[in-house]
N, C-alpha and C positions, 0 to 999 in steps of 0.2 A: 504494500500500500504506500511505502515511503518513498518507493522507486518510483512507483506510479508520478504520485504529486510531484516530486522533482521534474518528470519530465512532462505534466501538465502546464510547472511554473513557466520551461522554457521555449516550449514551442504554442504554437498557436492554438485556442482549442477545436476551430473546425479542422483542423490537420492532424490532429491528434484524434478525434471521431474516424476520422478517413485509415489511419493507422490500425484504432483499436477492429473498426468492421473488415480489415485483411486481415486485422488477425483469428477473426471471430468466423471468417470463412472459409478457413484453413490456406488460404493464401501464401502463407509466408513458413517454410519450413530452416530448421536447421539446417545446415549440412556440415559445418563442421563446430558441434560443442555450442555455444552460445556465442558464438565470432561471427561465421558467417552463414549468412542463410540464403536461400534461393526464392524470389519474389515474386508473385505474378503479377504482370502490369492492371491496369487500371481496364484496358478491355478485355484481356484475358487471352490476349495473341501472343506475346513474352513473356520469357523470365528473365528476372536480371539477378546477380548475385549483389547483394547488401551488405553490409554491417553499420554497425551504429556511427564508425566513423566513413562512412562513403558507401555510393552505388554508383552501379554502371546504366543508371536509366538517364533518358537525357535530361531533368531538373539535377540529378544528382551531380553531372556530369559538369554542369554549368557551374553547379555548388555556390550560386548566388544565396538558395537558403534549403533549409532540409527538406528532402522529399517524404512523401508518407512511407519507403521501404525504411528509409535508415530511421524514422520515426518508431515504426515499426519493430524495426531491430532492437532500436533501443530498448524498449516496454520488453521484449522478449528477454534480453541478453541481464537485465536484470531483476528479472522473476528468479 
């Protein structure tokens, strides 16, 4: 729950809804440990590989601000 509120503090909270409903539809698995995981995009034609510090989808790529995998990630990698 502590993990959670920390990263409600820091990202946005409709970005964070977008996050928690990939994770709620199994969209987003581990694949190695709580590092990195494998994402499904947003229509469901890609995966891209995430972690909490980076992805290879194009917002992440830009890295102007987080996308919902490494959002994602994050909520995940500290459960």
């Amino acid at each position: 729950a502590a993990a959670k509120a920390a990263v409600v503090a820091v990202f946005k909270p409709a970005q964070v809804a977008k996050a928690e409903e990939l994770i709620a539809d199994g969209g987003i698995v581990a694949i190695r440990g709580r590092r990195v995981f494998r994402a499904v995009s947003t229509d469901g034609t890609r995966t891209y590989l995430t972690a909490p510090q980076a992805c290879n989808c194009a917002a992440g790529l830009k890295a102007k601000h987080a996308c919902l995998h490494r959002i994602a990630a994050t909520i995940l990698a500290a459960a």
